[in-house]
N, C-alpha and C positions, 0 to 999 in steps of 0.2 A: 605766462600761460596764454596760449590762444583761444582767445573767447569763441562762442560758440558761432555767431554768427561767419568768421571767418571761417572758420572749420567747414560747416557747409557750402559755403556760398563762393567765397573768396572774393579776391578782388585785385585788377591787375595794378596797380600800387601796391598791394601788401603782397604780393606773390611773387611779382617779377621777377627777373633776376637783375642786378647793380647793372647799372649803363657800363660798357665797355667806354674806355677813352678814345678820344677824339680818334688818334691816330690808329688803335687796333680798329675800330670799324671802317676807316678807312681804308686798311690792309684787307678787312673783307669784302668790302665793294670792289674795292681793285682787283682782288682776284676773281671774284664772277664775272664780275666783265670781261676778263681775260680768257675764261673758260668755256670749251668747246661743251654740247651737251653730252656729249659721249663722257667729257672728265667730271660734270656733274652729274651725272648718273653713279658714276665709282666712288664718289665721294658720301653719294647714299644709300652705298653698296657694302655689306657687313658680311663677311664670310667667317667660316669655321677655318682656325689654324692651321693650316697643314707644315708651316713650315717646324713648329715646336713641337714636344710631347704636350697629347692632349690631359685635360683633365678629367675627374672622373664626373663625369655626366649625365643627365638621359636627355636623348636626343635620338629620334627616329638617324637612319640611316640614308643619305644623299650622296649620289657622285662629288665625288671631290676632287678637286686639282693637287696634285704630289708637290713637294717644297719645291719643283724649279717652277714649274708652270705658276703654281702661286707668285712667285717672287716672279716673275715675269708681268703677271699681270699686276702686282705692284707697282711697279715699275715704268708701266703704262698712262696710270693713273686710274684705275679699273677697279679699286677695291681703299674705301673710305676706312674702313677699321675691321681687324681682325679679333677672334674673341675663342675661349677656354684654350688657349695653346698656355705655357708657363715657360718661365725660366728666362732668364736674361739674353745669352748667349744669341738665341736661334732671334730673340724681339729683335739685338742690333743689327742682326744681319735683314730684317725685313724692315726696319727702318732706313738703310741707309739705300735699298731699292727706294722706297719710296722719296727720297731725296733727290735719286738720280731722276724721276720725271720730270715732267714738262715745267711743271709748276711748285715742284721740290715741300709738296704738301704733304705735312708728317701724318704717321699712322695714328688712330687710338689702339690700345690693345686693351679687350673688355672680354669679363668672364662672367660664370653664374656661382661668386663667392658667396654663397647663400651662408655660409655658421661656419666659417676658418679656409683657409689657404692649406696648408701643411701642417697647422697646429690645431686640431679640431676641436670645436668650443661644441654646446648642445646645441640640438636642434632648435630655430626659432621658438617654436611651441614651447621648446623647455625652459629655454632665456628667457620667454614670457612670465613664465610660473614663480618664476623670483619678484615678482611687481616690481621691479626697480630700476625703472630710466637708467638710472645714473650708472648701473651696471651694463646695462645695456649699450649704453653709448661708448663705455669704456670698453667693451668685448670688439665693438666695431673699430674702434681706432685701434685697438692692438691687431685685429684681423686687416685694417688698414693700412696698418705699418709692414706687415710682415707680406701682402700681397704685391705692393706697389715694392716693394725690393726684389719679386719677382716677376718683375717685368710689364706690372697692370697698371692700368691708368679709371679702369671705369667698371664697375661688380655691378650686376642685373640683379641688384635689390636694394631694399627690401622688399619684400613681399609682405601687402598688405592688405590684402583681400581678408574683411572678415565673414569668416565661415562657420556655420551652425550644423552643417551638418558630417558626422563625423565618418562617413563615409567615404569620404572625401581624401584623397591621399594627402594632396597639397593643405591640408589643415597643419601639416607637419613644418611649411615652412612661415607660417605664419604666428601672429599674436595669439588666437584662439578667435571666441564669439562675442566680446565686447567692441565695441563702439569705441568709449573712451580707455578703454587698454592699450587699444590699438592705435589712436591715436599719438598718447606718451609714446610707446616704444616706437612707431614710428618716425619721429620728429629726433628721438633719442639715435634714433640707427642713422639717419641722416646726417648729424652731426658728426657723430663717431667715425663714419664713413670718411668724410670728404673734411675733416678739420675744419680750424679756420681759416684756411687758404686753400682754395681748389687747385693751386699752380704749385702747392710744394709738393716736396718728390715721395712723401709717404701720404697725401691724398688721394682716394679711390671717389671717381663720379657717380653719387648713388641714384638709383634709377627703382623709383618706389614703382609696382606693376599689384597686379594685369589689372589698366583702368579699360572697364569697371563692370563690376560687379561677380566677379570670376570664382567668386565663395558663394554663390549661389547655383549654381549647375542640377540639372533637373537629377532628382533620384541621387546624388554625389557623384555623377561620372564623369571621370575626368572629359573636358573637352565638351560635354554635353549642353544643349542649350540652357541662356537664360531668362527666366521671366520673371523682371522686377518691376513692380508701378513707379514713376518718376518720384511718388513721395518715398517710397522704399529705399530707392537709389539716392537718392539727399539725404536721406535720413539714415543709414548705415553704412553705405557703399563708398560713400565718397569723401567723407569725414576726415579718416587715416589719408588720404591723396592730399587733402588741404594742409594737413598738418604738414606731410614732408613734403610738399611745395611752401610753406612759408618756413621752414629749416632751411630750406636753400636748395634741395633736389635739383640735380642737374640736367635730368633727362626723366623720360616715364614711357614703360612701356603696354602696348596694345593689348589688351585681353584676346584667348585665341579663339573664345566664345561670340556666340552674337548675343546682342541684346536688345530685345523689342524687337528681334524678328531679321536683326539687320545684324552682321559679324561684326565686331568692334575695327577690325581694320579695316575695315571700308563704309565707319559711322559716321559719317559726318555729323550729324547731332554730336556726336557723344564728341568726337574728336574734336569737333574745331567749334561746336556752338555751344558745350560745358567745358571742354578742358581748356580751351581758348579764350572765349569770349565771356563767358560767367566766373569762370575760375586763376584766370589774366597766367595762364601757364605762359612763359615764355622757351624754353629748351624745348629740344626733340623727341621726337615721339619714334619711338624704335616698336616694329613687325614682333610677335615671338617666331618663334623659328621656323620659318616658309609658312608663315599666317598667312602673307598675300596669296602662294600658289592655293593655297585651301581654300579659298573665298569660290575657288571652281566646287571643290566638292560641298559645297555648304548649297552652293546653289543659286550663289548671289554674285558670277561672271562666267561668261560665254568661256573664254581660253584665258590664256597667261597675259596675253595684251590688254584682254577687257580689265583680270584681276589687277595687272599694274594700276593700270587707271585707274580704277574703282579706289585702288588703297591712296593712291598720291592726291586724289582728290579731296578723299576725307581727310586726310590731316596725317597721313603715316609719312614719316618722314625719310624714315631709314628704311627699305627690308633688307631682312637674316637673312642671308645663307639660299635662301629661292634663286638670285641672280636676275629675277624678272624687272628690276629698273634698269641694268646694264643691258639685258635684252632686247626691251621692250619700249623705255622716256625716249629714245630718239627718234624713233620712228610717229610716235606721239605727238612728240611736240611740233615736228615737221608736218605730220597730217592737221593740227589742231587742235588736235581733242583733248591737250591738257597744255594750259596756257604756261609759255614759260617763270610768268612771274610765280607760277605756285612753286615750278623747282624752284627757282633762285629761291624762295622764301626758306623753302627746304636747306638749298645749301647754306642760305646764312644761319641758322641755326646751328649746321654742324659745325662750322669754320668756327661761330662763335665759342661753341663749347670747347674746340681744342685751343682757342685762344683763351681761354677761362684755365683750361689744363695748363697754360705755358708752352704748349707745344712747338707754337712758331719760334718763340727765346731758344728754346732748349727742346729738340725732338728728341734728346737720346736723356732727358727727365724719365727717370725711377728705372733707367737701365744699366744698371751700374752692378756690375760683378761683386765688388768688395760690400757693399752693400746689402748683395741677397747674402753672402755670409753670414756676414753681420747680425742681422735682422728675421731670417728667416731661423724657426724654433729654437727660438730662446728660453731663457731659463724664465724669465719674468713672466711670457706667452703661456709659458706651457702653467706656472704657480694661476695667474689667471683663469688659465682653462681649469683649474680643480677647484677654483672658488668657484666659478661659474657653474660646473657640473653640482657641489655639492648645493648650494643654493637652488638649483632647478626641481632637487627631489622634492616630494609630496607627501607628507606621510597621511595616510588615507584613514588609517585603522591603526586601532594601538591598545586591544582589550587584555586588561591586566596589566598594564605600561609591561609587555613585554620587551621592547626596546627603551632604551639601548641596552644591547645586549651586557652579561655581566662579565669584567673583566677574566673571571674565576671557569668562563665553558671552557671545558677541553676534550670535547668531541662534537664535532660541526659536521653537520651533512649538508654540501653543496649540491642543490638536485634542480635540473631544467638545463635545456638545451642554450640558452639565456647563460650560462655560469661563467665558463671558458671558453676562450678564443678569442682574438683581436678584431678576425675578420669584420663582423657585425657591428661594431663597436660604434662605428660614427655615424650608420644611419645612412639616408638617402642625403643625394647632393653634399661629399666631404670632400668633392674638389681632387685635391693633391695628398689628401690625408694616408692615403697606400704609401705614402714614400717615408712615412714614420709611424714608429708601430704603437699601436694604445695600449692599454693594460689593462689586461679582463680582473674581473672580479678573483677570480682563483688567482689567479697571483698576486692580488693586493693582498688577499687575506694570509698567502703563504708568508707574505713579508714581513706580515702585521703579528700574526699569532706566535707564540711561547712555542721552544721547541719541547715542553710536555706537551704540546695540545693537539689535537688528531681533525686531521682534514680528509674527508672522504667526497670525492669531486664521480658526481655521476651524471651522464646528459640524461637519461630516463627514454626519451624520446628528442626525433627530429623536429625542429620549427611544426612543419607540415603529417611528419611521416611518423610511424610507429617504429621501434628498434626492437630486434629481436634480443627479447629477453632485459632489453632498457626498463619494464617497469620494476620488474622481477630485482632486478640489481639496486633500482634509487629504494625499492621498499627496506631492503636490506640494508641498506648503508642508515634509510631515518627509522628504524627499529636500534642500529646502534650507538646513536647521535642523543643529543639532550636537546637540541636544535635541529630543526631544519632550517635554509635558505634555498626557498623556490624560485629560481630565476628563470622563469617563462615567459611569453609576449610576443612579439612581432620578430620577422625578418627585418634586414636592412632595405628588403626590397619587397616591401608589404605596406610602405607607408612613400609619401612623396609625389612626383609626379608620375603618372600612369598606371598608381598604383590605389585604385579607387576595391572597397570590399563591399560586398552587398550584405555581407556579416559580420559586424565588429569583436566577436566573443574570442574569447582565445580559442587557438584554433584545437579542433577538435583530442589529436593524438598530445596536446600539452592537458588539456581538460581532463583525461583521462589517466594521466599521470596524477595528477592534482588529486584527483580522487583518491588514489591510491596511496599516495603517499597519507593525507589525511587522514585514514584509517587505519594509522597504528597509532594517533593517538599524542605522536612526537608534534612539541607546539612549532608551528609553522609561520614564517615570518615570505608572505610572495614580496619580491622583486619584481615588478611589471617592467619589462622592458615595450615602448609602443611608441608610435610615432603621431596620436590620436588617443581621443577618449576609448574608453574600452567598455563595453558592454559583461561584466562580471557576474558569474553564476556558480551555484552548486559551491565544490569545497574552493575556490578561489576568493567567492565573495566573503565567505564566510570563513576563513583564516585569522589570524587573533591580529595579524600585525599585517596592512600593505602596505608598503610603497609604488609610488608611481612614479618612475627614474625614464621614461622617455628612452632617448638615443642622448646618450652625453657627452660621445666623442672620447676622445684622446686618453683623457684621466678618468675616465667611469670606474674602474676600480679601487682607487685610492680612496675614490668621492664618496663611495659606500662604502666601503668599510669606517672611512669618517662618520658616518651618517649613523647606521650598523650600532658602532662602540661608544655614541656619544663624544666624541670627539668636537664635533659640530652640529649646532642644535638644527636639524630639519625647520626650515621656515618657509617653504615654499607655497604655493597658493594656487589652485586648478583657474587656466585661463580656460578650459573648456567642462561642459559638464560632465560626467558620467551617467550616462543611462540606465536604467533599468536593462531594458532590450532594446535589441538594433530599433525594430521598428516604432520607437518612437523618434528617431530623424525625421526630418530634421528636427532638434527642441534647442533652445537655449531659456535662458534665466528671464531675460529681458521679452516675454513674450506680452501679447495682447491678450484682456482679460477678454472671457467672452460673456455676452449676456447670460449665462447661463451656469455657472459656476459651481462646478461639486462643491458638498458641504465641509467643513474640516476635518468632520470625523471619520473614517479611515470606510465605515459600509458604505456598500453600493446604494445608489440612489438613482430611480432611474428619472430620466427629462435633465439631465443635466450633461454639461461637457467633461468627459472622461472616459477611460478605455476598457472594459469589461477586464483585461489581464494583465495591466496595468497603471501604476501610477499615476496622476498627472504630474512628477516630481525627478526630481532624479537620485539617482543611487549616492551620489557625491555630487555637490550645487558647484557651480562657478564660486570662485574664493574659496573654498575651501580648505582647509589644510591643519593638521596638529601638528606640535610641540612636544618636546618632553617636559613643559611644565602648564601651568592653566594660568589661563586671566578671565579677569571681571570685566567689564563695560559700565559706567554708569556715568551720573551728574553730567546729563546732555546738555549744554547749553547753545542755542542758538536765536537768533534776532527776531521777533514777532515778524516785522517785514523784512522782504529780502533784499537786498538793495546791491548796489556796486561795491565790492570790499569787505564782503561781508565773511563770517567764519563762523563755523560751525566746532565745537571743541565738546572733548568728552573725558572722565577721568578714567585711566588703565588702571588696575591695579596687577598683580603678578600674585597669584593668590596658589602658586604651588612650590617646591622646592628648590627647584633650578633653575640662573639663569637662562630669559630667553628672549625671544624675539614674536613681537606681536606685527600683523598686517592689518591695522584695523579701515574697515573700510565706508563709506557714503553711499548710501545708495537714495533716493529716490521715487517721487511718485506726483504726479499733477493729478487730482483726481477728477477735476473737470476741464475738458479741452475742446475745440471742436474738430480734433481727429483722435480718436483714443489714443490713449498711451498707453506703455509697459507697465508690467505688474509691477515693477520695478527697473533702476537705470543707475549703474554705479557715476559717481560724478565725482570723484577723489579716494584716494585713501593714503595713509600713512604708516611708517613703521617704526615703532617704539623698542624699548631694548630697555629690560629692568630687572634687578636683583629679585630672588621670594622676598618676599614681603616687600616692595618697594612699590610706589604708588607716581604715575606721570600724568601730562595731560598729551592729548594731541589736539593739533589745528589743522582744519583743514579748508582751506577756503570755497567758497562759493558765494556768487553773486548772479545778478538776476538774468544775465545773460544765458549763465551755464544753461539756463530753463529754457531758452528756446527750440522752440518747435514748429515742424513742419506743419500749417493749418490744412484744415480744410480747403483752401482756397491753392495750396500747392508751395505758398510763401512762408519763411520765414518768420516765425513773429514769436513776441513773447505774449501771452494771457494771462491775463488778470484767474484768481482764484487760489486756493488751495492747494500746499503741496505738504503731503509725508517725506518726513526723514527718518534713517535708520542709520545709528554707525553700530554695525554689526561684525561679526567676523567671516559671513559668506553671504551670498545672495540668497540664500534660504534662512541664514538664521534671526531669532525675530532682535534680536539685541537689543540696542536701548533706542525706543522710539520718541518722538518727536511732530510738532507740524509748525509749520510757518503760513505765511499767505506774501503770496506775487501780485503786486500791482500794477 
């Protein structure tokens, strides 16, 4: 595990990347020297694919060159790597241009494989809600394997920006609002991504983003400015960056945000004096998509000239898709105003990493037809993907252990616009996933159910829009059902990037269905389909049975009806909170007490911090999650002092009928510091798995590092005093307490 101190700080010995041999850097000195500025310029030059079919992505709209002009400028030397184009075929032909130039310098091909290639796994967020590295890593090497036989060499993720507020679209491709969440999975994707060789032919270069602090966005709006204090940014923002830089991250890219006033692509601070110099990054730092031309409308360069400079100066190494270094570095460096050795440091960077790819050995590495056959949706990928989806559910609510449903229903009313159809199925950012169809709900269940058993499939209402006579019809189908299944929630194009909500509640015309359906009285089991916590009210909140199923890709149908029948015990765990109401965004778990502190008991009180019309709590905490059976917590054992190698262990016991699976988790508290702390900070958890009545221990480690904090003074340190511990089953519950002392 990476101690704490690394995680923040880093250090260019533990971060680096392995020295190339003698002879490959020598291969790269040799070719900068060789190179005209015009061909290092293309080498830092990253365009959208036009030679291949693109993927499915969001991405504003830019003049683009047609496959000849592309491969022409290939060819030239004018274009360093191409990115979301797929498939073998069209990569060879745009490699073997890049062969015929001057300098016979191969392509990268790089995409934004945020959660599956062609076989779609859940959204990050959902992958999250399973607490489990180990699954995590394995999702990415299977997503790794099946990309790089499509013709990829390097996936613009992970995505690791932790975000609190759930306004926020992009909350969807990430870990959620912990610290250390985000960190494991982090490190976890890293791995999974790029194996253990970044030169074999199913390794993908993972490129952990937006450094930094891009989960902080004023109000949740995509793109909107950031304002974090430097302790803020050390202390959450930067953490998950550390971690997949000391996994091995091959590259990292530029937030499209500014921060402290200055746009991350032209931060020098951020760029070369933390991710360089404090943080010992060594790989490239790649634009997001025509970031440098944006630095014009941010307000921070004159024209496209000034924005080049501005960005090559800080530390951008690469720009997307703009074209403003092929335009712009030669006219630059011949005037002065951007010293050649900053490109050259640029190009060696990128030469290095496709020499890290194998690309010089082998340019036509992971381009192999028989190959994408082979490898691309398989049977193993796609088994995968149904573990991964069922794993991801949530089960929120469960009054009367109304689930899992009983073998013996035979009349089911499927109502919500959520039920049937493919299209929706994988969410924002599924890449290639249109080119293989998923499996709604309604048809798992048609597979799954006795041909006595009666399925009545009604959408009720549109995502957004009302249907004429839609309520009328779902009321009618759950007056003749023993069951309802309400599957309501998000679009596929309601959560991700650019898709920020100023109101998180379901949306109005599903709300109104909910109601109605409610009112006859049939027990109702919602299905939340969402890409983000959700703000829950009226007959939604208050349903006997929720789940929270995300976007889960490919097998969302099977996964629930697994989930549904008791097939598969629900074990999933909220990486984000659930709110009362929107307006209390941003909130997470891990907040700062204030001097003033409502009392415990539920009246108002006035001179205290608290919101006249709501909570200070959330509807559902971080960790959160049931089972279909119960456990106990207890016999906490941990060390008076805290020391290096220390463990903290607690006995489980399984005190209901069914096997199941526990998340039990750490959490934390320094109660004297000399910068406040959180009311709480998870620092481990584990997962047990025990018959009824069978009794385990967990361990979970921590030592005195894990305790470091950013002081007062803006450093690193660990303080002497006092800490609470809790191994509980969410960050609200009070479970079996404890305290130690840090010396």
């Amino acid at each position: 595990m990476i101690d704490r101190r690394s995680m923040l700080l880093g250090t260019a010995s533990a971060l680096a990347w392995p020295l190339l041999a003698a002879a490959a850097r020598d291969r790269v000195e040799a070719l900068i020297a060789r190179m005209t500025i015009e061909e290092k310029a293309g080498q830092l030059s990253c365009f959208s694919d036009t030679i291949r079919p693109l993927g499915r992505t969001t991405n504003p709209g830019e003049a683009a060159r047609d496959a000849a002009a592309m491969l022409a400028a290939v060819a030239a030397g004018q274009v360093g790597m191409l990115f979301n184009g797929h498939g073998v075929a069209g990569a060879r032909r745009a490699q073997q241009a890049a062969l015929r130039s001057r300098l016979s310098i191969p392509l990268v091909f790089a995409a934004d494989v945020i959660h599956g290639y062609e076989t779609i796994f859940p959204i990050p967020l959902g992958e999250a809600a399973a607490f489990d590295p180990d699954l995590s890593q394995r999702i990415a090497r299977a997503v790794a394997r099946e990309a790089s036989a499509g013709g990829l060499h390097w996936t613009f993720a992970p995505m690791v920006d932790v975000a609190r507020d759930q306004r926020w679209g992009r909350v969807a491709e990430g870990a959620g609002e912990d610290v250390y969440l985000g960190c494991r999975l982090a490190e976890a994707r890293v791995r999974g991504f790029q194996g253990d060789d970044l030169a074999a032919v199913d390794a993908l270069c993972a490129t952990p983003k937006h450094f930094a602090g891009y989960g902080a966005v004023t109000g949740g709006m995509e793109y909107a400015a950031v304002d974090v204090s430097p302790a803020t940014l050390k202390a959450i923002h930067l953490p998950p960056f550390a971690a997949a830089f000391a996994a091995g991250a091959g590259a990292v890219m530029a937030s499209f945000t500014d921060v402290d006033g200055v746009p991350a692509t032209a931060n020098r601070p951020l760029l070369t004096g933390i991710l360089r110099d404090e943080m010992g990054f060594a790989g490239p730092c790649v634009s997001d998509y025509a970031a440098d031309r944006e630095l014009i409308a941010h307000g921070a360069a004159v024209d496209e000239a000034d924005a080049a400079r501005r960005a090559i100066l800080a530390g951008t190494d690469i720009s997307m898709q703009s074209g403003l270094y092929n335009a712009h570095l030669p006219a630059l460096v011949a005037a002065g105003r951007v010293p050649m050795a900053r490109v050259d440091e640029a190009v060696r960077r990128v030469l290095t990493l496709k020499t890290r790819l194998g690309l010089f050995e082998r340019p036509f590495r992971s381009l192999d037809a028989a190959a994408e056959r082979a490898r691309v949706g398989t049977a193993a990928t796609r088994a995968l993907a149904r573990e991964a989806a069922t794993r991801a559910v949530v089960l929120l609510r469960n009054e009367g252990d109304l689930l899992p449903l009983p073998a013996t229903l035979r009349r089911i009313a499927l109502i919500g616009p959520c039920g049937a159809g493919a299209e929706q199925l994988d969410g924002p950012w599924s890449y290639a996933g249109y080119r293989r169809t998923g499996i709604d709900l309604a048809s798992a269940l048609r597979d799954r159910l006795p041909r006595s058993a009666t399925l009545t499939v009604e959408p009720g209402s549109g995502i957004d829009a009302a249907i004429d006579g839609g309520i009328d019809r779902a009321v009618a189908a759950a007056r003749g059902a023993e069951v309802v299944l309400l599957a309501i929630g998000e679009g596929a194009d309601m959560s991700g990037e650019a898709n920020s909500r100023a109101s998180i509640a379901v949306p109005p015309a599903q709300q109104a269905l909910a109601e109605a359906v409610a009112a006859t009285g049939v027990p109702v089991v919602v299905l939340l389909r969402h890409g983000r916590a959700l703000a829950l009210e009226g007959a939604v909140a208050d349903a006997r049975a929720i789940l929270a199923t995300w976007f889960l890709g490919c097998e969302t149908g099977p996964a629930l009806v697994d989930i549904l029948f008791g097939e598969v015990e629900p074990t999933g765990r909220l990486p984000v909170s659930f709110p009362f109401v929107t307006g209390q965004q941003p909130w997470s778990y891990d907040r700062l007490p204030t001097g003033r502190p409502p009392p415990p008991e539920p009246q108002p009180q006035g001179g205290t911090g608290r919101w006249r019309d709501a909570p200070d709590a959330a509807r559902y905490a971080f960790g959160h999650g049931l089972g279909y059976t119960r456990f106990a917590i207890d016999d906490l054992r941990l060390p008076p002092v805290l020391g290096e190698g220390s463990q903290v262990t607690a006995r489980v016991r399984n005190i209901g009928a069914r096997r199941g699976t526990h998340v039990v988790q750490l959490y934390v508290r320094q109660r004297v510091a000399s910068r406040a702390q959180p009311v709480r900070l998870l620092k481990g958890f584990a997962r047990i798995t025990l018959d009824p009545s069978e009794t385990g221990r967990v361990i979970i480690p921590l030592g005195r590092r894990d305790l470091a904090l950013v002081g007062a003074d803006g450093r690193l340190a660990i303080e002497p005093g006092i800490v609470d511990l809790w191994i509980a089953a969410s960050a609200a519950d009070r479970g079996s307490q404890g305290l130690t002392t840090l010396l």
